[in-house]
C-alpha positions in Angstrom: -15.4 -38.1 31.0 -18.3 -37.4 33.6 -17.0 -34.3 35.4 -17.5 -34.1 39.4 -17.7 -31.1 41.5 -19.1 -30.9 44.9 -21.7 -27.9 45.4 -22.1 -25.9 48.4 -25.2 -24.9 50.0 -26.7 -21.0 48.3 -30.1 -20.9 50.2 -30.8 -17.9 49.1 -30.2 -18.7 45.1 -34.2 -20.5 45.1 -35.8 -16.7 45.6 -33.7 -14.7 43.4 -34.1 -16.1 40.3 -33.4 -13.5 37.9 -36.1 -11.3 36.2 -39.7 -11.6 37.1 -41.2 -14.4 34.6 -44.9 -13.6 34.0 -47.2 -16.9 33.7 -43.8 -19.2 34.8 -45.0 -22.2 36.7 -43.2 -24.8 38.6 -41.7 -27.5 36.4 -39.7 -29.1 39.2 -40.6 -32.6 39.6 -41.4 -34.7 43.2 -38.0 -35.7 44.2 -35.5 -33.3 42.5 -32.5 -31.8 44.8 -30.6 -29.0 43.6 -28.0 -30.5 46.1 -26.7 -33.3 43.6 -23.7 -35.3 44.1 -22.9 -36.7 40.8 -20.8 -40.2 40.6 -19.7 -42.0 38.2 -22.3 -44.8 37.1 -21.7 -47.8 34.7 -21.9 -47.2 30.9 -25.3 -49.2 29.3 -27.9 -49.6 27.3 -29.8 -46.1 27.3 -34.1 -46.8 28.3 -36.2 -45.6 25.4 -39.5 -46.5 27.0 -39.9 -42.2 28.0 -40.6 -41.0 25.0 -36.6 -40.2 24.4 -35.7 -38.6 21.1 -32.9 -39.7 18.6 -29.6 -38.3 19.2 -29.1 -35.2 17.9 -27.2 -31.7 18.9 -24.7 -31.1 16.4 -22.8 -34.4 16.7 -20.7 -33.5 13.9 -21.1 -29.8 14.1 -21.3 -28.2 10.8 -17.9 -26.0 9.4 -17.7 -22.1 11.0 -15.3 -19.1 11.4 -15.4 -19.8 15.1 -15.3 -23.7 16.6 -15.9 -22.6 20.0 -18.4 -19.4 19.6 -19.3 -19.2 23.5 -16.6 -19.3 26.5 -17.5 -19.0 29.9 -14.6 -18.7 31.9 -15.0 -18.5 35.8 -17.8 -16.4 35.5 -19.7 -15.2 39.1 -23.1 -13.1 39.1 -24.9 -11.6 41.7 -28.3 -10.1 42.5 -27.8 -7.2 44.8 -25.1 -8.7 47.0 -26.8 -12.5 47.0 -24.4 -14.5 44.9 -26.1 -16.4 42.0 -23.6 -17.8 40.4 -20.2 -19.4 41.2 -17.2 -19.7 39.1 -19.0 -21.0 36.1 -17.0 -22.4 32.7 -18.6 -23.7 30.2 -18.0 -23.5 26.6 -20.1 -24.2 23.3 -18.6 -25.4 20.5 -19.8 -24.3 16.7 -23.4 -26.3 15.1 -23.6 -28.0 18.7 -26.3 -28.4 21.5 -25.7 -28.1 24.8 -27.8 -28.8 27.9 -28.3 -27.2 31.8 -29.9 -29.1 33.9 -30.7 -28.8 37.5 -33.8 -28.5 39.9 -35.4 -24.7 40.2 -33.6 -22.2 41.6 -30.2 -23.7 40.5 -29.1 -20.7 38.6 -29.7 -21.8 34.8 -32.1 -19.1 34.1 -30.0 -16.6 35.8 -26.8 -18.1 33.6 -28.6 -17.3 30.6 -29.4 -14.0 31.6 -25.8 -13.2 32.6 -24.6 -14.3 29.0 -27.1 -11.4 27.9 -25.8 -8.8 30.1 -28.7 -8.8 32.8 -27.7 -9.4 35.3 -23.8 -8.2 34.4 -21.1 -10.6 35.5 -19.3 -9.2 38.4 -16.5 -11.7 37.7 -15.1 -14.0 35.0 -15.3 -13.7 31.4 -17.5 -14.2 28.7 -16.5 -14.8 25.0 -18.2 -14.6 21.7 -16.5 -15.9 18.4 -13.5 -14.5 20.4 -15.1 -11.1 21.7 -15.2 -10.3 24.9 -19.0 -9.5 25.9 -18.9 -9.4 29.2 -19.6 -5.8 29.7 -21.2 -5.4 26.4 -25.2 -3.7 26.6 -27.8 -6.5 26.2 -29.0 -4.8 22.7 -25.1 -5.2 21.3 -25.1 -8.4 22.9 -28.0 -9.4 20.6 -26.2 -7.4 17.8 -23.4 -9.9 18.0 -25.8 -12.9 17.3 -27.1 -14.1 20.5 -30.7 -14.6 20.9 -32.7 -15.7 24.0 -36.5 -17.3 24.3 -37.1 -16.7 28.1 -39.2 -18.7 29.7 -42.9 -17.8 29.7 -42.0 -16.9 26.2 -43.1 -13.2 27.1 -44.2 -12.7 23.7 -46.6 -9.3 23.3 -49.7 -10.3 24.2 -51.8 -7.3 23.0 -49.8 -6.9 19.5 -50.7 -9.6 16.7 -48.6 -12.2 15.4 -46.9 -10.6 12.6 -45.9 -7.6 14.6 -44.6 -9.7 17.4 -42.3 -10.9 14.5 -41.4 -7.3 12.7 -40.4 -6.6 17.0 -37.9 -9.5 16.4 -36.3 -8.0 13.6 -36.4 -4.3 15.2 -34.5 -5.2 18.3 -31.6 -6.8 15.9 -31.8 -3.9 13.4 -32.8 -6.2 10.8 -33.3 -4.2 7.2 -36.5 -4.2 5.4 -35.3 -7.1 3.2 -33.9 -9.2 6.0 -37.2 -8.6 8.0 -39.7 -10.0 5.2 -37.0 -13.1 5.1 -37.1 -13.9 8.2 -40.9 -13.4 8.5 -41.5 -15.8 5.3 -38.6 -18.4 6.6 -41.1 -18.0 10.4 -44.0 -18.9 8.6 -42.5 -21.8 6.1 -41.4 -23.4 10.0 -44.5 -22.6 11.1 -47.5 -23.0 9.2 -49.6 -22.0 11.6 -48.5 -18.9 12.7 -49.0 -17.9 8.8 -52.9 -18.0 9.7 -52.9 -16.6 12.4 -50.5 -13.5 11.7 -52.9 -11.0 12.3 -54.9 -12.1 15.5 -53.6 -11.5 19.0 -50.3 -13.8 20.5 -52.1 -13.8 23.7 -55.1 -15.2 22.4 -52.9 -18.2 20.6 -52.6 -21.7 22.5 -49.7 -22.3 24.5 -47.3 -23.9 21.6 -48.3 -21.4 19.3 -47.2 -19.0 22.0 -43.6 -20.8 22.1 -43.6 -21.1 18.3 -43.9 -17.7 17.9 -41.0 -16.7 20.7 -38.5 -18.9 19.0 -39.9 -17.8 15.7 -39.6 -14.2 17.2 -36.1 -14.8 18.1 -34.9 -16.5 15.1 -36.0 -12.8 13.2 -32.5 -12.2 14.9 -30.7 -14.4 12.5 -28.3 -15.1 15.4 -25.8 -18.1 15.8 -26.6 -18.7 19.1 -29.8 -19.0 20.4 -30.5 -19.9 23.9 -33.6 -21.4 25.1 -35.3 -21.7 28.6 -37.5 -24.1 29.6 -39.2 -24.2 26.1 -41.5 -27.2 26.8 -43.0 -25.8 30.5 -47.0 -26.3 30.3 -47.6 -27.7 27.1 -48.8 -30.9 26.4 -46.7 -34.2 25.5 -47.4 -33.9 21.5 -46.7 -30.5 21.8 -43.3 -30.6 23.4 -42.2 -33.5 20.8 -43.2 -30.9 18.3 -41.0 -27.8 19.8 -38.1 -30.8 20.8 -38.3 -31.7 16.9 -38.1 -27.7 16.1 -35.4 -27.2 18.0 -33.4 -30.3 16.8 -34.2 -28.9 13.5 -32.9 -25.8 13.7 -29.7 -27.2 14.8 -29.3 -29.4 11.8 -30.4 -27.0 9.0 -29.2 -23.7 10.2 -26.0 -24.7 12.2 -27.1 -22.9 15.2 -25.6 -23.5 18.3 -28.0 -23.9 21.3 -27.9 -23.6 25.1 -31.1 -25.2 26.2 -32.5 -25.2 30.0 -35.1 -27.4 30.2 -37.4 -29.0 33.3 -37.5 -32.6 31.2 -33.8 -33.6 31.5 -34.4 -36.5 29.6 -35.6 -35.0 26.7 -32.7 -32.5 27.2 -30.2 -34.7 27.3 -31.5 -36.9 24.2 -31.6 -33.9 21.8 -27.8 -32.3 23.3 -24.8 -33.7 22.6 -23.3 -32.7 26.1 -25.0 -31.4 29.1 -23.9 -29.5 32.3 -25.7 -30.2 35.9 -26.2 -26.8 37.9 -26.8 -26.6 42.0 -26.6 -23.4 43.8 -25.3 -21.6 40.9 -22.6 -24.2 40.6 -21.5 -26.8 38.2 -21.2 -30.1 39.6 -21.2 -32.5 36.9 -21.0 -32.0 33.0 -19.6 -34.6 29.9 -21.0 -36.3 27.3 -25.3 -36.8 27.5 -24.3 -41.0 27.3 -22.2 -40.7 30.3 -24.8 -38.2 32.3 -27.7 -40.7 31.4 -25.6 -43.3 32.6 -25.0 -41.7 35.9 -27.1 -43.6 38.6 -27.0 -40.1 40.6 -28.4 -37.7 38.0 -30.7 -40.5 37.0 -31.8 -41.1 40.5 -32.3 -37.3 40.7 -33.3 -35.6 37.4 -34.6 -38.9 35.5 -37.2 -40.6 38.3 -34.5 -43.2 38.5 -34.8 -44.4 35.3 
């Protein structure tokens, strides 16, 4: 069922963002609102004419310890004393892909952040495979099996490719073995990144540059990975490429995934359920058929489609 909440006006959420994104570049489209009211709209025949992926996310998510591995439960973050977020819940089941959507300045960068520990919920609780990490440090955080891809992909510009990859596997305390793995299971993904492993990251092309930070992140081994704004200035074929990645990962490692991306309906092809963010509020979330069938997130997130 398509979920409703009304949000209330945060105009000071669009200029605190979270941390400083070097190279980030508006991805808001003409027309988006990050004052959404979300109704109900009438169930149909879903438009394939924009490019829209097959369904994936997990729809049967594959067996784990844990079926929900990520809780969110009334969670509220801050920056200074500007509140960010508002009583956020939101929960990710095991194997499954899960989407935020919203216009810029919503809060879903800042929601990933707070799952990392930076900034630190002030309020609420968040749950790993059961642990609370709420308080947790950002590096045991990661040491738990969360991984992010920020957006900019903030890769290290000046270090080459393969070192950008061993950084990966440093910042989860990976062991020698488990670092060469990872780098030969980066490569086999990506070809490309094989030839290139000893030039520069900042001299590689846009995708290679995301390739690499979800490549980077992966050295992590981690069973969530969350993902912001992965497709933001590259071009149409290259975006289908990362979308396919992505849906890849999902479906041959079991990894769950928290994706924020500017082309909700790519976003909400590739999830299986989605969550709308305005002014660091939830006011919609349910299945992706029902949110694509809403005439009010279509009318705002979709160019009325």
């Amino acid at each position: 069922m398509l979920m409703r909440r009304s949000p209330s006006p945060n105009p000071a959420l669009a200029s605190r963002r979270g941390m400083p994104k070097p190279d980030a570049r508006d991805g808001n489209r003409p027309g988006e609102t990050s004052d959404v009211r979300c109704c109900e709209g009438k169930p149909g025949d879903q438009d394939e004419r924009r490019g829209a992926l097959s369904a994936g996310g997990g729809d049967t998510p594959p067996p784990s310890a844990s079926p929900q591995p990520l809780s969110i439960r009334n969670v509220s973050a801050y920056y200074g004393r500007i509140q960010a977020l508002y009583d956020i819940d939101l929960s990710i089941e095991s194997g499954e892909i899960v989407t935020l959507i919203g216009a810029n300045g919503a809060g879903k960068s800042t929601l990933l952040m707070t799952i990392c520990g930076n900034p630190r919920a002030r309020a609420g609780t968040i749950l790993f495979d059961g642990e609370d990490i709420t308080h947790l440090p950002t590096h045991r955080i990661i040491g738990r099996g969360i991984a992010l891809v920020p957006e900019g992909r903030r890769i290290f510009a000046r270090m080459s490719v393969l070192e950008n990859l061993q950084m990966g596997a440093a910042s989860a305390e990976q062991s020698g073995n488990g670092s060469h793995e990872g780098i030969a299971r980066t490569f086999a993904r990506f070809p490309i990144l094989r030839e290139r492993r000893h030039q520069r990251a900042g001299t590689l092309s846009g995708g290679e540059q995301q390739m690499l930070a979800i490549g980077r992140a992966l050295m992590a081994r981690p069973r969530l990975l969350l993902l912001d704004e992965p497709s933001l200035g590259l071009a149409p074929m290259l975006m289908k490429k990362i979308f396919a990645v992505i849906r890849e990962i999902n479906q041959q490692e079991g990894i769950a995934i928290l994706l924020v991306e500017q082309n909700a309906h790519y976003a909400l092809r590739l999830a299986r359920r989605g969550f709308v963010l305005a002014n660091g509020r939830i006011t919609a979330s349910g299945p992706r058929e029902e949110l694509l069938a809403s005439q009010a997130i279509r009318a705002a997130y979709l160019d009325g489609v």
